[in-house]
N, C-alpha and C positions, 0 to 999 in steps of 0.2 A: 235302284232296281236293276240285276241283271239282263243281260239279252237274253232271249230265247235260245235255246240251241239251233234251233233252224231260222230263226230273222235274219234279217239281213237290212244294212245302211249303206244308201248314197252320199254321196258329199257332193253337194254344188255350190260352186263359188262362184256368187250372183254380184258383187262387185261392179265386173265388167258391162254386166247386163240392162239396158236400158229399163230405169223402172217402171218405164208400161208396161214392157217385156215380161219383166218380173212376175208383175201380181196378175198376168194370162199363165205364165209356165207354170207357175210354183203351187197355185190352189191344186193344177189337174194334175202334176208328179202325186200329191199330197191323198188325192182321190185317187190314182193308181197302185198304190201302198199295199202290198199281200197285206193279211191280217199279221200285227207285231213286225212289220217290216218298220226303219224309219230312213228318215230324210234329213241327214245336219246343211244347216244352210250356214255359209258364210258371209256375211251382210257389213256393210258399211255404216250404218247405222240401227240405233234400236228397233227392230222389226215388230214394236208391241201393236200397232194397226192389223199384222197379218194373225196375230194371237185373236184378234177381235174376233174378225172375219171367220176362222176356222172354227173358234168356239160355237159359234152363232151358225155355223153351216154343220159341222160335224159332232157339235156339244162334246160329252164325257168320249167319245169317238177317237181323239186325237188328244196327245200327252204330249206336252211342248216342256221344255228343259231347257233353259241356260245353260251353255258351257262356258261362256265365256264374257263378258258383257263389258264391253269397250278399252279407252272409248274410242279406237280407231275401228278394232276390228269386233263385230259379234259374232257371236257362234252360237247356232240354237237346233238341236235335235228334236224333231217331231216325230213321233210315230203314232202308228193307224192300230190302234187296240184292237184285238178280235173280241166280236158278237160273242 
């Protein structure tokens, strides 16, 4: 699917970041999202727990993508759909 002409992607590489850390920072970037905005995370492992979470908090709301899937490194693109 193309980007928007006006979206726009962060990139954070969550790595370094203690995983409590993590799953506090990464729901509220996810909730701060313009509409068609996204957020690629960089992760150390499979993040399909935070796919749970999101689904179940934001449903059809949030579009999650693989870019990359291991096995050192993950890469996964979320963005916030517009209403």
């Amino acid at each position: 699917m193309p980007e928007a002409a006006n979206s726009k992607e962060r990139v954070l590489d969550v790595r370094a970041i203690e995983p409590r850390q993590r799953h506090e920072i990464i729901p509220k970037l996810f909730y701060n999202l313009g509409p068609d905005d996204a957020l690629q995370l960089i992760v150390d492992h499979d993040p399909r727990p935070l796919h749970g979470y999101l689904e179940a908090v934001h449903g059809d709301g949030c579009q999650w993508t693989y870019l990359e899937q291991g096995p050192d490194v993950w890469r996964v693109r979320l963005r916030r759909l517009a209403s």
